[in-house]
N, CA and C of each residue as an Amber inpcrd file, in Angstrom:
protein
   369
   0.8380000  -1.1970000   0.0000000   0.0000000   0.0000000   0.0000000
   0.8720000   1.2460000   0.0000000   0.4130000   2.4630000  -0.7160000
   1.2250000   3.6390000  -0.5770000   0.8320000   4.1440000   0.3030000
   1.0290000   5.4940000   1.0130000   0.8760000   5.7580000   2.3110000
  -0.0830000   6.6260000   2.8130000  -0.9880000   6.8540000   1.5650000
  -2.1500000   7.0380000   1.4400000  -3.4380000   6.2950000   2.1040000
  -3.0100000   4.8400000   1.1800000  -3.9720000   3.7870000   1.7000000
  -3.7000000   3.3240000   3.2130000  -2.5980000   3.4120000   3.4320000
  -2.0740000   3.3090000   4.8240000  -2.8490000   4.3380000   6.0770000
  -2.1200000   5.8630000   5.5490000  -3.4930000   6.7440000   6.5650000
  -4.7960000   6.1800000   6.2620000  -5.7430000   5.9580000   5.2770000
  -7.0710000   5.7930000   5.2620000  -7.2670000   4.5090000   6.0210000
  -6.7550000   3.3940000   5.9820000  -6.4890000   2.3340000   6.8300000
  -6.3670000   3.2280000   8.7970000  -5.2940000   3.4450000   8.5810000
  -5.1670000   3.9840000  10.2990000  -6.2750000   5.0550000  10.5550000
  -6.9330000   5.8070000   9.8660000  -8.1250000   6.4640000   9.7760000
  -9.7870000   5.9180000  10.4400000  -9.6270000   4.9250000   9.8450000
 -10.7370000   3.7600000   9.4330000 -10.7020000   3.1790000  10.9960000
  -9.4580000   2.5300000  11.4130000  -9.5090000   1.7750000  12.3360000
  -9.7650000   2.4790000  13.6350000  -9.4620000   4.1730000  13.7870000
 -10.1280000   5.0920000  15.0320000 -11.1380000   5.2340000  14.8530000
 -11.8790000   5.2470000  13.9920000 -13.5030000   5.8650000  13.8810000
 -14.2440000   4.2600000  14.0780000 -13.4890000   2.9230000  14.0590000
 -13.9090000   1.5770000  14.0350000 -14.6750000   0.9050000  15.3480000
 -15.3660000   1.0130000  16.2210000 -15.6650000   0.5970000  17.2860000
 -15.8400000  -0.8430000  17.1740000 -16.3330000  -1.6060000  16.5390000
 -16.2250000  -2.8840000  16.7310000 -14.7470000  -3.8630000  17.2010000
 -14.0020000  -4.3390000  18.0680000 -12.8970000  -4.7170000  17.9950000
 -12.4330000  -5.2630000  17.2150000 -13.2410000  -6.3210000  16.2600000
 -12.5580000  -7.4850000  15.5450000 -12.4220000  -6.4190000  14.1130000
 -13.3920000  -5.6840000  13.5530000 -12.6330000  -5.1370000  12.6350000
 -11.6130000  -4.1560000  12.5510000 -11.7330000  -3.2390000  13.8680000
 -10.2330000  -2.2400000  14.2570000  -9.3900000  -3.2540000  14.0190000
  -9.0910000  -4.5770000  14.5340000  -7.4990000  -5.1350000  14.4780000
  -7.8040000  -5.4890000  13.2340000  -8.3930000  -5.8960000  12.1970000
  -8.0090000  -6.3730000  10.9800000  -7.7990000  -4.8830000  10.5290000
  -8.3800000  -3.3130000  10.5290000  -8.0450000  -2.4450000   9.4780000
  -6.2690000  -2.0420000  10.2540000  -6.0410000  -2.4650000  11.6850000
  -5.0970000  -2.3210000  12.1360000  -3.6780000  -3.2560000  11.3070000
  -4.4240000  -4.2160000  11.2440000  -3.1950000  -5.0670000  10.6020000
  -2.4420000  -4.3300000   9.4470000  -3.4540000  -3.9470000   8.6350000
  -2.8800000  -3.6800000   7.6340000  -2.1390000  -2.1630000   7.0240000
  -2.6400000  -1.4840000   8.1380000  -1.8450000  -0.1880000   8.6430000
  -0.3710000   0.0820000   9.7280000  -0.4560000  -0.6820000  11.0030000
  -0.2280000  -0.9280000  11.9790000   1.3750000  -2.0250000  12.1760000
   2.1670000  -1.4230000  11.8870000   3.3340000  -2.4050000  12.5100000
   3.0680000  -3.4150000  13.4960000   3.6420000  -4.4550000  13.6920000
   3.6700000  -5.8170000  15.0600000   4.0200000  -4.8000000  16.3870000
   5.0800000  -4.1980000  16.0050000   5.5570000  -3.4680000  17.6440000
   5.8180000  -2.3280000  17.3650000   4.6300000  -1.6120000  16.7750000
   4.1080000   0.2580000  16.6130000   4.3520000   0.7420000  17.5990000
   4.5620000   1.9080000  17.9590000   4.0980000   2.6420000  18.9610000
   3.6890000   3.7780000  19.1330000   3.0630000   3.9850000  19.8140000
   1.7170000   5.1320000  19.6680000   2.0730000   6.2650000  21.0560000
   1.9500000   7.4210000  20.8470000   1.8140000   8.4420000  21.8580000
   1.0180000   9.7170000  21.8220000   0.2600000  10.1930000  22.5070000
  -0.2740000  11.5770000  22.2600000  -0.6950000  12.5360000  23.8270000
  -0.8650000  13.3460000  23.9900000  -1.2180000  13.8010000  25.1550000
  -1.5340000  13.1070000  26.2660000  -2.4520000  12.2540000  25.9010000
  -3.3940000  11.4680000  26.4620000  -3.1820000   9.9790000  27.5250000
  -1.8570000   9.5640000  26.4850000  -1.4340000   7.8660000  26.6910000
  -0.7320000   7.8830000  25.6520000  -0.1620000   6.1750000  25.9820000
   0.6570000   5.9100000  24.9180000  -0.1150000   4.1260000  24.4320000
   0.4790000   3.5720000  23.8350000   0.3230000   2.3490000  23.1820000
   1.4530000   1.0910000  22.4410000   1.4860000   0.2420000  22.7340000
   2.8310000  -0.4200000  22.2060000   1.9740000  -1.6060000  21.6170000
   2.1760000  -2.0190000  20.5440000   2.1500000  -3.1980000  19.7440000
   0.2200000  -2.9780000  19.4490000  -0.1040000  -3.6110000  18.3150000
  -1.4620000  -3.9190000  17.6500000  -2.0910000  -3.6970000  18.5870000
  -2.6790000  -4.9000000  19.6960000  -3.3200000  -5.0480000  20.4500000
  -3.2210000  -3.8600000  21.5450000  -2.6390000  -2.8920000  22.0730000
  -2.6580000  -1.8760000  22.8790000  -3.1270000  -0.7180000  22.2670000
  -3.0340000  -0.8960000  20.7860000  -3.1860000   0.4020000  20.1800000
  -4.8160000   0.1530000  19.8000000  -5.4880000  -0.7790000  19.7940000
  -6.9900000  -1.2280000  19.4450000  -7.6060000  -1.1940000  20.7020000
  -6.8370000  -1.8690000  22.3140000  -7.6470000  -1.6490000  22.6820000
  -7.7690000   0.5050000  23.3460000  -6.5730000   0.8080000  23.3570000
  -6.7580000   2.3400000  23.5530000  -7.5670000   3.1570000  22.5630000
  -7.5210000   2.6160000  21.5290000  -8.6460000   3.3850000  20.4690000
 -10.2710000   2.9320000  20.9440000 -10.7690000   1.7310000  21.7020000
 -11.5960000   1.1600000  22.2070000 -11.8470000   2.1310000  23.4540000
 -11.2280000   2.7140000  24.1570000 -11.3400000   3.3690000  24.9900000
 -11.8870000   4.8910000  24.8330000 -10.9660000   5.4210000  23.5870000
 -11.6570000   6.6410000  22.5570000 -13.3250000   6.9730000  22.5180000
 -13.3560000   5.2860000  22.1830000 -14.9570000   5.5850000  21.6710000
 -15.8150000   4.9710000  22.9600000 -15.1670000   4.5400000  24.0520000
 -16.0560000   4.4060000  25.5700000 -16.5180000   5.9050000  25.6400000
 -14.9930000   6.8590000  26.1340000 -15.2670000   8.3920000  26.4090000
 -15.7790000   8.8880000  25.7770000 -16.1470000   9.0100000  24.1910000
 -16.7120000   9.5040000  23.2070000 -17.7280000   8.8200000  22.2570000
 -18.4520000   8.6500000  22.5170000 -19.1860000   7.4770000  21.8310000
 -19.8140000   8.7640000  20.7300000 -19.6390000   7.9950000  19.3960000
 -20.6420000   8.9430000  17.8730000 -19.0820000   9.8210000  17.5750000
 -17.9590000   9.8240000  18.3110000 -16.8520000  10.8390000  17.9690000
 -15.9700000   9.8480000  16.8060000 -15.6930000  10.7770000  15.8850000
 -14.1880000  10.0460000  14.8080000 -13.4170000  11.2460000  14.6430000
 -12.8450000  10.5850000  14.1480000 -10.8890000  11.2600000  13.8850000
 -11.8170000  11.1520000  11.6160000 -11.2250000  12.5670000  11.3610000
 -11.1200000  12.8870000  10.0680000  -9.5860000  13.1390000   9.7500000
  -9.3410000  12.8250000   8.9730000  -7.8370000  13.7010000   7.9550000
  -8.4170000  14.7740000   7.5120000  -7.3810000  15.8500000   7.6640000
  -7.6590000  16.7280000   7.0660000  -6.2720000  17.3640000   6.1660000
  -5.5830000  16.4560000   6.1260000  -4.5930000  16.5000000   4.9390000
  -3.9730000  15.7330000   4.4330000  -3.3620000  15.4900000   3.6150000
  -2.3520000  14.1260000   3.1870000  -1.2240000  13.8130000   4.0200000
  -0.3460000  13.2180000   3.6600000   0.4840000  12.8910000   4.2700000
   2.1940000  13.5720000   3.8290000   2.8040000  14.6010000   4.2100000
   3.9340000  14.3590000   3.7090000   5.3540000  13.5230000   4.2410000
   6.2540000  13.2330000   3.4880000   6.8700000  12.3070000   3.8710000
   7.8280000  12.2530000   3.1930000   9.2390000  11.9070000   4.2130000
  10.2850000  11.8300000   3.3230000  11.4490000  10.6920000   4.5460000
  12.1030000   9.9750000   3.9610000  13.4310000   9.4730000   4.2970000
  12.2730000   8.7200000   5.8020000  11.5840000   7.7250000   5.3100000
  10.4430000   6.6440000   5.9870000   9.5720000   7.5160000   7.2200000
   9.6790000   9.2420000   7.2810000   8.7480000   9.7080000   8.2470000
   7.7280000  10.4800000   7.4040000   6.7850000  10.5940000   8.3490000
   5.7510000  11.6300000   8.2350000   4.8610000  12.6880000   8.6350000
   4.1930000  13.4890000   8.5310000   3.6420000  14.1600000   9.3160000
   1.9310000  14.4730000   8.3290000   0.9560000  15.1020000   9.4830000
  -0.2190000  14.9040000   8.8550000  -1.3290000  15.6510000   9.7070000
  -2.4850000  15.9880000   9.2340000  -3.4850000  17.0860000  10.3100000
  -4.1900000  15.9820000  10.2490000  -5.3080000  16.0250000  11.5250000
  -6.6220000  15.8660000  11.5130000  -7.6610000  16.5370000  12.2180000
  -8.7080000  15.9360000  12.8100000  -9.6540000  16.4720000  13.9260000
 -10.6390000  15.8040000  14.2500000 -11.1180000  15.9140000  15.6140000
 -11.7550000  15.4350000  16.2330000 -12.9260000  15.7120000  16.2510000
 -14.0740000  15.2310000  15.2180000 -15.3080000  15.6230000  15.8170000
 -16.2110000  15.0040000  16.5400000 -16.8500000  15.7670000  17.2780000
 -17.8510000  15.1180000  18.4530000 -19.0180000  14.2180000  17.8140000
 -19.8650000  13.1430000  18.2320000 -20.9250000  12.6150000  17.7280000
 -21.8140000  13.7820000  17.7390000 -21.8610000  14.6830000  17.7510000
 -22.8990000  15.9250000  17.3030000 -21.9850000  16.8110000  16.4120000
 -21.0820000  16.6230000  15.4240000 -20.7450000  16.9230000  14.3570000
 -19.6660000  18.7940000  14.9910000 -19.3810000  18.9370000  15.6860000
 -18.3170000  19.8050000  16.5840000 -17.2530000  19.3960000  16.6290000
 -16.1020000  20.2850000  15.9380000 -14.6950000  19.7020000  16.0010000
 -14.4050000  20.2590000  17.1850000 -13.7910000  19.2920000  17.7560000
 -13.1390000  19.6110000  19.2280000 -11.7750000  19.3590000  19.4090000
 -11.0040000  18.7180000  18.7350000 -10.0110000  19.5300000  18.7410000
  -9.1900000  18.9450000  16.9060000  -8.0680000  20.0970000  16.6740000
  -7.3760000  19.9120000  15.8970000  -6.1040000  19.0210000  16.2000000
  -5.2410000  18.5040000  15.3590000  -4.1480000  18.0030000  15.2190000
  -3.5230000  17.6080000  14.9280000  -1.9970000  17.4570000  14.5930000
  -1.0800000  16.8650000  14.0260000  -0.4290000  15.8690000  14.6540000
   0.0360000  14.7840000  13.5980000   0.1910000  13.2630000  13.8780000
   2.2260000  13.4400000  12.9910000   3.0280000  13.3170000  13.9580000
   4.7060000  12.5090000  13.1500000   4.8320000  11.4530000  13.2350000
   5.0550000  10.9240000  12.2910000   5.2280000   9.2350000  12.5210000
   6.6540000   8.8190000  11.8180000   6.9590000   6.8410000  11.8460000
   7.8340000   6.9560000  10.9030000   7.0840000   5.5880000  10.0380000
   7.3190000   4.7930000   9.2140000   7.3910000   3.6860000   8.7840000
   8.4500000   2.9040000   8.2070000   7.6710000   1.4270000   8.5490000
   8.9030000   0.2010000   8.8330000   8.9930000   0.1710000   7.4070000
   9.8120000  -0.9080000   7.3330000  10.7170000  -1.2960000   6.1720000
   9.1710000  -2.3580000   5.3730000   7.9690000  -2.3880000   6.0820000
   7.0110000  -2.9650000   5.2270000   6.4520000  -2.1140000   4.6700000
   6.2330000  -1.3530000   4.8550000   5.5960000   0.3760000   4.3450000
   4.1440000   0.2980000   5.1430000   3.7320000  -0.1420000   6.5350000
   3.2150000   0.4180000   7.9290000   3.7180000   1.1040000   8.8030000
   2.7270000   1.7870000   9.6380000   3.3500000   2.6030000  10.4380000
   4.3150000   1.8380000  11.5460000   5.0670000   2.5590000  11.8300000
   5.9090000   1.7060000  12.5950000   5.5880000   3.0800000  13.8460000
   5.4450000   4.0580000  13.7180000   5.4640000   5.0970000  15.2150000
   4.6260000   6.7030000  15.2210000   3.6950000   6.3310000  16.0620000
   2.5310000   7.8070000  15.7680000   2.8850000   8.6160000  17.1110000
   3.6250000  10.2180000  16.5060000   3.2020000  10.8280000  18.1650000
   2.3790000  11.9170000  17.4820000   1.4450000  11.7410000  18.6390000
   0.3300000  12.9090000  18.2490000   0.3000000  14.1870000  19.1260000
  -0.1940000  15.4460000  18.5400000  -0.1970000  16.6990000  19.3240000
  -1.1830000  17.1660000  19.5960000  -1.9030000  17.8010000  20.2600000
  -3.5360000  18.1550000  20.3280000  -3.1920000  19.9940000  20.2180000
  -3.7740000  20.2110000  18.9820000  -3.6790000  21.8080000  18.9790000
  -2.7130000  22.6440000  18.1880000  -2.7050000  23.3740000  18.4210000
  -1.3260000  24.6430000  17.7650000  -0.3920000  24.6790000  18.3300000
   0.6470000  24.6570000  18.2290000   1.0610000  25.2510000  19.2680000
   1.2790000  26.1830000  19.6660000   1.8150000  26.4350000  20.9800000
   1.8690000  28.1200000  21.9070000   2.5910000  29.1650000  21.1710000
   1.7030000  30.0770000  21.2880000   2.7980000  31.4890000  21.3160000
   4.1340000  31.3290000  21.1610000   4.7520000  31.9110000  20.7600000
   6.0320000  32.2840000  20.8270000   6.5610000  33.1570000  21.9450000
   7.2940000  33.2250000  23.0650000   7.3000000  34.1900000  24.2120000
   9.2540000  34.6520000  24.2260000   9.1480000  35.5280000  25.0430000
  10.7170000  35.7260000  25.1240000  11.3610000  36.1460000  23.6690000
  12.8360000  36.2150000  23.8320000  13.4630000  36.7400000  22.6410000
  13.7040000  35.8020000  21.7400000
């Protein structure tokens, strides 16, 4: 898959509440020993990262993750926007995702950011 089909895959599998199909759209996005970080928590291997996305949609039930850009990418990393909207259609928050990928062309490592970042302060 190019790394297109790859985000729409890792896309697919946050907005996925059922478990058994998150780990299959996981498989095919998702490195064996990924690892995942964002504000929030972190995640290590398939199964941590399905069931923490399982947890997503406990706290948020009707909420998905959209892309809201492609992916750019160079020398096996990447970077990428999305957002969070609420099951009543309210983005709540924005954000950007760096990752890298393995030598299969899955993600091999997501850290995520929630927001803009700060001001600039000082000289």
């Amino acid at each position: 898959m190019d790394i297109q089909q790859v985000l729409s895959s890792y896309a697919a599998a946050w907005n996925e509440a059922d478990p058994v199909e998150r780990h299959r759209l996981l498989e095919l996005c998702w490195s064996d020993d990924g690892q995942y970080m964002d504000p929030a928590g972190t995640a290590y291997g398939r199964e941590q990262l399905s069931g923490y996305i399982g947890q997503f949609h406990q706290r948020m039930p009707g909420a998905r993750i959209e892309l809201i850009s492609g992916a750019s990418e160079h020398n096996s990393r990447i970077y990428f926007k999305w957002q969070l909207i609420s099951g009543d259609g309210i983005v709540k928050i924005d954000g950007v995702d760096f990752g890298s990928i393995s030598t299969d062309g899955r993600l091999q490592e997501i850290v995520g950011f929630f927001g803009a970042p700060p001001e600039r302060t000082g000289s």
